[in-house]
VEXDREN-2710 file (C-alpha; in Angstrom, 1 decimal):
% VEXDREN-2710
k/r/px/py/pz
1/UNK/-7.6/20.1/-79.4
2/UNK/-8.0/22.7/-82.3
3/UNK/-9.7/21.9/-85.5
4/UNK/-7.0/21.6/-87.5
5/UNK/-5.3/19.0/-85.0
6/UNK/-8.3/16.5/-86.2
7/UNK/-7.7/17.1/-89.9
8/UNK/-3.9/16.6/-89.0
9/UNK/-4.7/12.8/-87.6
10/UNK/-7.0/12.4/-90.3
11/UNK/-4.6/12.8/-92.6
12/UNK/-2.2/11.1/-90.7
13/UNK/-3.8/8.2/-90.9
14/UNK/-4.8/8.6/-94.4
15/UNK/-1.2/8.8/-95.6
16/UNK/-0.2/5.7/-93.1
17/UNK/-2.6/3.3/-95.6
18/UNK/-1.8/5.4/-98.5
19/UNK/2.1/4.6/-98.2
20/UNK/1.1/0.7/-97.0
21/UNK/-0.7/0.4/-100.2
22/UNK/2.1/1.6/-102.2
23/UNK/4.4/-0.9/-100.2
24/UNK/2.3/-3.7/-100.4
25/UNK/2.2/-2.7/-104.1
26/UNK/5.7/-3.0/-104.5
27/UNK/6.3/-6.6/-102.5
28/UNK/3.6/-8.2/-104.1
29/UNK/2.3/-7.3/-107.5
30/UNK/5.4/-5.6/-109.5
31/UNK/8.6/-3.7/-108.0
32/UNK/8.6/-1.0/-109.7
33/UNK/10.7/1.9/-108.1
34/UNK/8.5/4.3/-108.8
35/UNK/5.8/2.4/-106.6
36/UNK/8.4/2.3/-103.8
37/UNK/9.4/6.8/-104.4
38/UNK/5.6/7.3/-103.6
39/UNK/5.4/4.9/-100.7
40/UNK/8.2/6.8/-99.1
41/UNK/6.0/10.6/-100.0
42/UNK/3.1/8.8/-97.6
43/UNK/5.3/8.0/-95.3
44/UNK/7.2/11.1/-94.7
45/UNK/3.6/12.7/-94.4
46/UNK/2.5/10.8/-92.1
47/UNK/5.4/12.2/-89.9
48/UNK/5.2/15.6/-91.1
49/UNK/1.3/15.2/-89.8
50/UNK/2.2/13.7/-86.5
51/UNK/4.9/16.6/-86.1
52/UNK/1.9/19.2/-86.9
53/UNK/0.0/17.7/-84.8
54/UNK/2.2/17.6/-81.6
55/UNK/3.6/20.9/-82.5
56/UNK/2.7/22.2/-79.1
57/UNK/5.4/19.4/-77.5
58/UNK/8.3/21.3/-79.4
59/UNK/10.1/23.5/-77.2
60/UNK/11.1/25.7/-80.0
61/UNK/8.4/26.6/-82.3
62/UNK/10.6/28.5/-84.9
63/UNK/13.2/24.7/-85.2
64/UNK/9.5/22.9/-85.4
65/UNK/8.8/25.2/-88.5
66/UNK/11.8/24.9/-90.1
67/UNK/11.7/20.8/-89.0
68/UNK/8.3/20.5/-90.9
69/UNK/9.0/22.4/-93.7
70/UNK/12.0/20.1/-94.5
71/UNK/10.2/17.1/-94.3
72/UNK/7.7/19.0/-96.8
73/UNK/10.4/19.2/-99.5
74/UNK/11.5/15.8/-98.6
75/UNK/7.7/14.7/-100.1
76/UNK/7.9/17.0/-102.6
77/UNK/11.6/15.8/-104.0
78/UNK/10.3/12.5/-103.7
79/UNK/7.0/12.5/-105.0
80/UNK/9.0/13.9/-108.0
81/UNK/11.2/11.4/-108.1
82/UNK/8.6/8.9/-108.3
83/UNK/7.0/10.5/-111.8
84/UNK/10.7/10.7/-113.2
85/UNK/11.9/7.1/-112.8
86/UNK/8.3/6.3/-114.3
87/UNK/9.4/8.1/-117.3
88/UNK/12.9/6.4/-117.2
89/UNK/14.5/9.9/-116.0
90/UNK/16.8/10.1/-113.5
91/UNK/15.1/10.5/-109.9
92/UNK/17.2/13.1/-108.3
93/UNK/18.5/15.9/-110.8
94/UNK/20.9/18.2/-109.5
95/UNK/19.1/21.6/-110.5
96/UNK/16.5/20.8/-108.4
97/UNK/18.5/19.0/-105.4
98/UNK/19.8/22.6/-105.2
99/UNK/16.7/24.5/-105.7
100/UNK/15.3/22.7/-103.0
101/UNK/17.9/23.3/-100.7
102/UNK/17.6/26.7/-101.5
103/UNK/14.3/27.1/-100.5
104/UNK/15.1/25.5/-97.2
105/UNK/17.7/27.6/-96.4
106/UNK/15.8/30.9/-97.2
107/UNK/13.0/29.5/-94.6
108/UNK/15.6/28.3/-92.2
109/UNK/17.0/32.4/-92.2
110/UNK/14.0/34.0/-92.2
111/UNK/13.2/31.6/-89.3
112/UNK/16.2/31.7/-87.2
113/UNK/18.2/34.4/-88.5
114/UNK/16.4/37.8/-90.4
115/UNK/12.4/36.7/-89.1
116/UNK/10.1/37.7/-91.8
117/UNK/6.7/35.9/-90.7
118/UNK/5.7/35.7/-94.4
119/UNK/8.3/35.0/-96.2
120/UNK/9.2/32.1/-94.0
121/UNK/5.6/30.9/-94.6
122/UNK/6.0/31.6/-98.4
123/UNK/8.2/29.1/-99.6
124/UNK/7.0/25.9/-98.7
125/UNK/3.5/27.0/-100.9
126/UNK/5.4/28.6/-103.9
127/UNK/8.1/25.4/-104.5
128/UNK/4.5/23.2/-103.9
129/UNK/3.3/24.9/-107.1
130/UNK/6.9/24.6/-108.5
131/UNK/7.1/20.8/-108.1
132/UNK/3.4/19.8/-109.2
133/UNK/4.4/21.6/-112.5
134/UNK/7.5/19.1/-112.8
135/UNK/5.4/16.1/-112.0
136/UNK/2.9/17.5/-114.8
137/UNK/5.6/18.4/-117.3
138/UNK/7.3/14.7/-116.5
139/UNK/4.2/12.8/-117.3
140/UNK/4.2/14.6/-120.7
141/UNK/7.7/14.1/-121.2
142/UNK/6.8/10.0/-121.1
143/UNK/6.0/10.3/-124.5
144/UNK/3.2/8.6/-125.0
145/UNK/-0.4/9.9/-125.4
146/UNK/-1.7/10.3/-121.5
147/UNK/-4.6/7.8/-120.2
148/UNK/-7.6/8.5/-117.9
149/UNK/-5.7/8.0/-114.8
150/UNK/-2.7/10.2/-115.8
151/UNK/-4.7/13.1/-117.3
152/UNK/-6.7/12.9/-113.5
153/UNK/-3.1/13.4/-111.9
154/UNK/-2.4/16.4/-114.7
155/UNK/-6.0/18.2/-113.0
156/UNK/-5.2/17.5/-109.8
157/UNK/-1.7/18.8/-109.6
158/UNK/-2.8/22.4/-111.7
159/UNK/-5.8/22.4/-108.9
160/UNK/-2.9/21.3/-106.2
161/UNK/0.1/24.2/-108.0
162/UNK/-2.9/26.9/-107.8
163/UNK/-4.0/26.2/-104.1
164/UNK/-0.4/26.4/-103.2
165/UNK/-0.2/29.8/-105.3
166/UNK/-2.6/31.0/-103.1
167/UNK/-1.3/29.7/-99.7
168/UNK/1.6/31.3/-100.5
169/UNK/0.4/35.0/-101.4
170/UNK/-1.7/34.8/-98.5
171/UNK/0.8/33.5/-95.9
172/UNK/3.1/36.7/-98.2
173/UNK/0.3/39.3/-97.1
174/UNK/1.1/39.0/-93.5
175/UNK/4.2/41.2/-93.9
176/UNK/7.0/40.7/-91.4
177/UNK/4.9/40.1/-88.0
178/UNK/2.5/37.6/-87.9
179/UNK/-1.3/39.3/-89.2
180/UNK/-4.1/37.6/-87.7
181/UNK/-6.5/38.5/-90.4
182/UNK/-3.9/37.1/-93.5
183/UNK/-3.5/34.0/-90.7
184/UNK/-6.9/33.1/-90.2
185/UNK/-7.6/33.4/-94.7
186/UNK/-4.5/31.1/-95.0
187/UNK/-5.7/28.6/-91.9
188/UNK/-9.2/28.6/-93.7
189/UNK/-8.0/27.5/-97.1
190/UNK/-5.4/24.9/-95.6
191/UNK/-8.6/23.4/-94.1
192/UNK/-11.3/23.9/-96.8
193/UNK/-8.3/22.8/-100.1
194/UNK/-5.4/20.8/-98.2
195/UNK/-7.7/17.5/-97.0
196/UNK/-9.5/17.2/-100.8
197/UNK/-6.6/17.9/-103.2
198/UNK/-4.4/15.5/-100.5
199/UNK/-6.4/12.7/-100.8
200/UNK/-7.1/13.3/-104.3
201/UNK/-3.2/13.3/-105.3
202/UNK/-2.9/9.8/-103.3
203/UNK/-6.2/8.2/-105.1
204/UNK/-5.2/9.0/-108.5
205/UNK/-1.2/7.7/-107.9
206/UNK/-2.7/4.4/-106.9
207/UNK/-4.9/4.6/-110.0
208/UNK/-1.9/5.1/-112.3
209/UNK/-0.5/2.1/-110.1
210/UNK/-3.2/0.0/-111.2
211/UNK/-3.5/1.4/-114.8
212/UNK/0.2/0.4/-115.4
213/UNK/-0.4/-2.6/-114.1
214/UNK/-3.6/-3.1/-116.6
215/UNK/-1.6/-2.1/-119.2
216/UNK/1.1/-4.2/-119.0
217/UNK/-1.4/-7.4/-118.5
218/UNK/-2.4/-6.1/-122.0
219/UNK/1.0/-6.1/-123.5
220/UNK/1.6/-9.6/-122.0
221/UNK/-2.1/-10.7/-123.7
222/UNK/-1.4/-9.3/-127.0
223/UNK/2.7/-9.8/-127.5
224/UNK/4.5/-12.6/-128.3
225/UNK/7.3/-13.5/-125.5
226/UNK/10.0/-14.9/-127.3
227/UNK/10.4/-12.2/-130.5
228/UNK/7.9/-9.2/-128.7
229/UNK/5.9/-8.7/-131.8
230/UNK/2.5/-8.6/-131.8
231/UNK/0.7/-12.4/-131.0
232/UNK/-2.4/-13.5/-133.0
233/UNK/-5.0/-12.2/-131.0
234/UNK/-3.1/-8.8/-130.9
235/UNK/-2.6/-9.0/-134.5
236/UNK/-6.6/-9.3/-135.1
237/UNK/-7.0/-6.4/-132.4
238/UNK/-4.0/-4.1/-134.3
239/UNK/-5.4/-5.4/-137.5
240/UNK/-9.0/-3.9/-137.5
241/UNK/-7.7/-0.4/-136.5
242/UNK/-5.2/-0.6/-138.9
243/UNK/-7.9/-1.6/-142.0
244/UNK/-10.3/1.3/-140.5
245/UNK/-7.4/3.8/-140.8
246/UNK/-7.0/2.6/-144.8
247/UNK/-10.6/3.4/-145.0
248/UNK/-10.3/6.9/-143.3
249/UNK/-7.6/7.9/-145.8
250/UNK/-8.4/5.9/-148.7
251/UNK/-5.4/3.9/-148.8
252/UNK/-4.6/0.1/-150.5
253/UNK/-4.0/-2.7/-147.8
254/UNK/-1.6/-5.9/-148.3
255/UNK/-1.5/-8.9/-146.3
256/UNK/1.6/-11.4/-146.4
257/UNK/2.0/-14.4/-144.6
258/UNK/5.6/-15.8/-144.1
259/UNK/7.8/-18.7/-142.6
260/UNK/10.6/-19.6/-142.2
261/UNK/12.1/-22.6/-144.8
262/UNK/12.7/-25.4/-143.1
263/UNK/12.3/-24.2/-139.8
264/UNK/11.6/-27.5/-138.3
265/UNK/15.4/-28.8/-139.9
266/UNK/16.9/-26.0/-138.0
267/UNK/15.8/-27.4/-134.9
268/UNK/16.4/-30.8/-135.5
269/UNK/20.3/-30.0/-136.1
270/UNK/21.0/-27.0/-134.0
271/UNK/18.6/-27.5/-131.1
272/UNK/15.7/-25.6/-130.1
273/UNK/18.1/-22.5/-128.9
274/UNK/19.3/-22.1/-132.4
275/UNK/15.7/-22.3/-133.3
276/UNK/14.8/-19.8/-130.8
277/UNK/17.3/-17.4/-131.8
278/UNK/16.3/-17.3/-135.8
279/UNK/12.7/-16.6/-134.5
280/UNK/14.5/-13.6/-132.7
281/UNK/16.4/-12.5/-136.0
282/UNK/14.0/-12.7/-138.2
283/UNK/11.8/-10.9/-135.7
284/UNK/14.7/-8.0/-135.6
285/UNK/14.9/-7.9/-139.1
286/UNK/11.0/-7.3/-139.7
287/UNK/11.4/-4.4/-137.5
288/UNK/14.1/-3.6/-139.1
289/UNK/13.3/-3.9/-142.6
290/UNK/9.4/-2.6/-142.3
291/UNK/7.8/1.0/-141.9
292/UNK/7.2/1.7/-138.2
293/UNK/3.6/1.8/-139.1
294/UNK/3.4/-1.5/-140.8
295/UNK/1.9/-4.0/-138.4
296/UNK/4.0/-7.5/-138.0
297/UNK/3.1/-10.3/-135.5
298/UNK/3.9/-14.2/-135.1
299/UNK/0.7/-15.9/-135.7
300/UNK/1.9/-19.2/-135.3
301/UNK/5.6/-21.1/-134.5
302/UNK/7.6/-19.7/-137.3
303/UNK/4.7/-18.3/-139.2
304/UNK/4.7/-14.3/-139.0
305/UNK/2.0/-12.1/-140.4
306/UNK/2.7/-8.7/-142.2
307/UNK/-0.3/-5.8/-143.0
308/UNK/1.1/-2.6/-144.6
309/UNK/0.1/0.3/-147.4
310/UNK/1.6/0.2/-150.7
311/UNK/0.7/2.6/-153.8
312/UNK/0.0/-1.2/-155.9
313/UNK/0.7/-4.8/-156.1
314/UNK/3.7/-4.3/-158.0
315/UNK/5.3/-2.2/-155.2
316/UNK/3.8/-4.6/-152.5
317/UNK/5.7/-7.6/-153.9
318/UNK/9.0/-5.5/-154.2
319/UNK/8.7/-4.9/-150.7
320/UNK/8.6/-8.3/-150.1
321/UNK/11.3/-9.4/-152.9
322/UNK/13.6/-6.7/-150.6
323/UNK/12.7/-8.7/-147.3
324/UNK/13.2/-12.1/-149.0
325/UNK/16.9/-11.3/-149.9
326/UNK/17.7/-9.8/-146.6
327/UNK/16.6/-12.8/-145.1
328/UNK/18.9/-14.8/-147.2
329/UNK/22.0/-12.5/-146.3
330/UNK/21.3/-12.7/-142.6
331/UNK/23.6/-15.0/-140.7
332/UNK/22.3/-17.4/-137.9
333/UNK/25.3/-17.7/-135.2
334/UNK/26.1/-18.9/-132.0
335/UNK/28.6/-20.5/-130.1
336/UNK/28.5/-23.5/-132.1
337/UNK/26.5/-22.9/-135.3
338/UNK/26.0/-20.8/-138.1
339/UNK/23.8/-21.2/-140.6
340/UNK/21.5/-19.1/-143.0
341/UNK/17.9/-19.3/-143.7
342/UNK/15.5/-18.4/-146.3
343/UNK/11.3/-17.5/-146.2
344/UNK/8.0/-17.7/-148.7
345/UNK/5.4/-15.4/-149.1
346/UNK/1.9/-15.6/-149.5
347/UNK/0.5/-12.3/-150.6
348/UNK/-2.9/-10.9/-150.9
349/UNK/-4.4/-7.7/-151.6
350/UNK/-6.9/-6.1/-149.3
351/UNK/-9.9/-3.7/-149.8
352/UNK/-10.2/-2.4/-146.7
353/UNK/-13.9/-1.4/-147.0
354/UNK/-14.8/-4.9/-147.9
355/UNK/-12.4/-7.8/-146.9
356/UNK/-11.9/-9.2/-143.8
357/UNK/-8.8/-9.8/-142.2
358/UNK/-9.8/-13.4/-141.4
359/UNK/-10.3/-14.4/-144.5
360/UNK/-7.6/-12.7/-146.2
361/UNK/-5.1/-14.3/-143.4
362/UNK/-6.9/-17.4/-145.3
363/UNK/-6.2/-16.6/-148.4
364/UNK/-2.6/-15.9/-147.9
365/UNK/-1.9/-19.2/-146.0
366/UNK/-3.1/-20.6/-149.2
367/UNK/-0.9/-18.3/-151.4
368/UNK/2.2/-19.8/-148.7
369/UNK/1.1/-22.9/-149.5
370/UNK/1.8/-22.8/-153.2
371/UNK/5.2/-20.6/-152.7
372/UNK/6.6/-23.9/-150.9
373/UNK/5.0/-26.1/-153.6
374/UNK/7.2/-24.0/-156.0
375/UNK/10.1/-24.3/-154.6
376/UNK/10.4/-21.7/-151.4
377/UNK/11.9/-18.9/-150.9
378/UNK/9.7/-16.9/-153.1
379/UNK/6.7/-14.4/-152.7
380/UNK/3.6/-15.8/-155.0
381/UNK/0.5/-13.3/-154.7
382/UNK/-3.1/-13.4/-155.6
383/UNK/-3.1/-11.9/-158.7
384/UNK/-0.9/-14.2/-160.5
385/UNK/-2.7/-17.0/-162.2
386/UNK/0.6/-19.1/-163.1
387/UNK/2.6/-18.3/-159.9
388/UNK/6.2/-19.2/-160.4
389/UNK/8.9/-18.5/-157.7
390/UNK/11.1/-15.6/-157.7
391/UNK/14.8/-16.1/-158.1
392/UNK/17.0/-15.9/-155.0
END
């Protein structure tokens, strides 16, 4: 048995637990498609190993060739796959369908048809280094700032696209007949690069596996189910960064604490899905209504938290005023209610250098307090000795 025949099985069996991890993955913990794509790339190269392996049992080594190198591009297109439905792309775009079957019918003629030894060896290597750059430009195109597990996949595929660069100038230097120096550089670089960046490309999908799955445990820590804004402890968490980025550039902080009038009316006459659905709303309408940057959370049943920049007070409370009104003009229906609804306001300012956001969540309950002692539906602040509601 040749060297290479024991890397082969090695790596047969590595992608045999590397594609049950993936499938176990994907019964058991979340079924994600993506998780399913990759176990699928193991699996096809576990039989693309077993076929290099056994290649001695084909009868025709020229249909074995062009046999492997299809399963090849089968891994590749799906390994692809996998990083676009990740990204919410589309896992099998046309262009590159095509290109792929391109390259498999340029090996299959210079295999069958018009033999050129390295061309036929050439393309495989080359559409390698093709695809890793996808799966690299893909992760990018996810739009989000990459984390430790996804900038490991980014090294690992440039390492993986410049190894197949080389494999395939190599394999090209062989010229039309097969060149037993060119042969033996290419069969010593498959053995010294093709084990390492292999296993390397597996470990670091499962680690994005298990990074996605941290990070949604996160989301489920720190947001709120029913309206998906932040919860109180990922209010406090958002909270500190966002006081320490008012320090950084100088900038005023307000904190306003609203509910919603009434709330517990609302459920006593429509039901606790009426109930459920103004939470929703008024959720929507902070999103709405707010700067993308402004942090907003439910810190308790239909209390909701709000820390944004203003230039002043004065332009704090207008901001508020605004919210208060579209809150009144915001109907509440369903198949057999409507009703309207109406919130207070407890407003503080914030230096962010010196006040905490526990205390200043504090203060503002108190401020709350005293807009529904003056009537509700108001916005009272911190700075007004004689608070008096605001008209609706």
């Amino acid at each position: 048995m040749a060297a290479t025949d024991y890397i082969f099985i090695s790596m047969l069996l590595t992608s045999s637990m590397l594609g049950s991890i993936f499938l176990i993955t994907w019964f058991t913990i979340e079924r994600k498609p993506h998780a399913l794509f990759w176990s699928a790339v193991f699996w096809v190269s576990a039989i693309n190993m077993l076929m290099n392996a056994t290649r001695e049992l084909f009868p025709d080594r020229n249909i074995y060739w062009v046999i492997v190198n299809a399963s090849t591009l089968i891994m590749l297109a799906l390994t692809l796959a996998g990083y676009r439905v990740r990204a919410g792309l589309s896992p099998f775009p046309l262009p590159v369908i095509g290109f792929l079957l391109c390259v498999e019918i340029a090996i299959t003629w210079f295999t069958l048809v018009d033999y050129h030894m390295g061309l036929r060896m050439m393309f495989t290597p080359y559409c390698g280094a093709i695809m890793g750059v996808l799966c690299v430009i893909t992760l990018f195109k996810k739009g989000k700032t990459l984390r430790a597990a996804e900038w490991g996949v980014v090294v690992i595929y440039t390492l993986y696209a410049i190894a197949q660069i080389g494999y395939g100038t190599v394999a090209l230097m062989q010229g039309p007949q097969l060149d037993t120096y060119w042969l033996g550089i290419y069969q010593q670089m498959n053995l010294l690069l093709m084990p390492a960046v292999f296993s390397g490309l597996g470990l670091f999908t499962v680690l994005i596996i298990a990074d996605d799955l941290s990070v949604r445990m996160r989301h489920l820590a720190t947001t709120d189910q029913l309206t998906e804004l932040l919860n109180r402890r990922g209010f406090f968490e958002a909270a500190d960064r966002f006081l320490e980025n008012c320090r950084r550039h100088d900038e005023l902080a307000f904190l306003a604490l609203t509910d919603i009038d009434h709330f517990k009316k609302i459920n006593d006459r429509y039901g606790h899905a009426a109930g459920d659905m103004a939470l929703r709303r008024f959720s929507a309408l902070l999103n709405h209504e707010l700067r993308r940057n402004d942090l907003r959370a439910r810190v308790g049943g239909e209390e909701f938290a709000i820390l944004f920049t203003a230039s002043n007070l004065s332009e704090a409370k207008q901001i508020l005023v605004r919210l208060k009104s579209a809150i009144e003009l915001m109907p509440i229906t369903g198949k057999f209610w409507q009703f309207s609804m109406t919130a207070s306001f407890g407003l503080v300012s914030m230096c962010p250098s010196r006040d905490n956001i526990f205390q200043a969540l504090i203060r503002a309950d108190g401020l709350l307090y005293r807009a529904k002692a003056n009537g509700r539906n108001c916005v009272v602040s911190d700075h007004e000795a004689s608070p008096s509601p605001i008209p609706a």
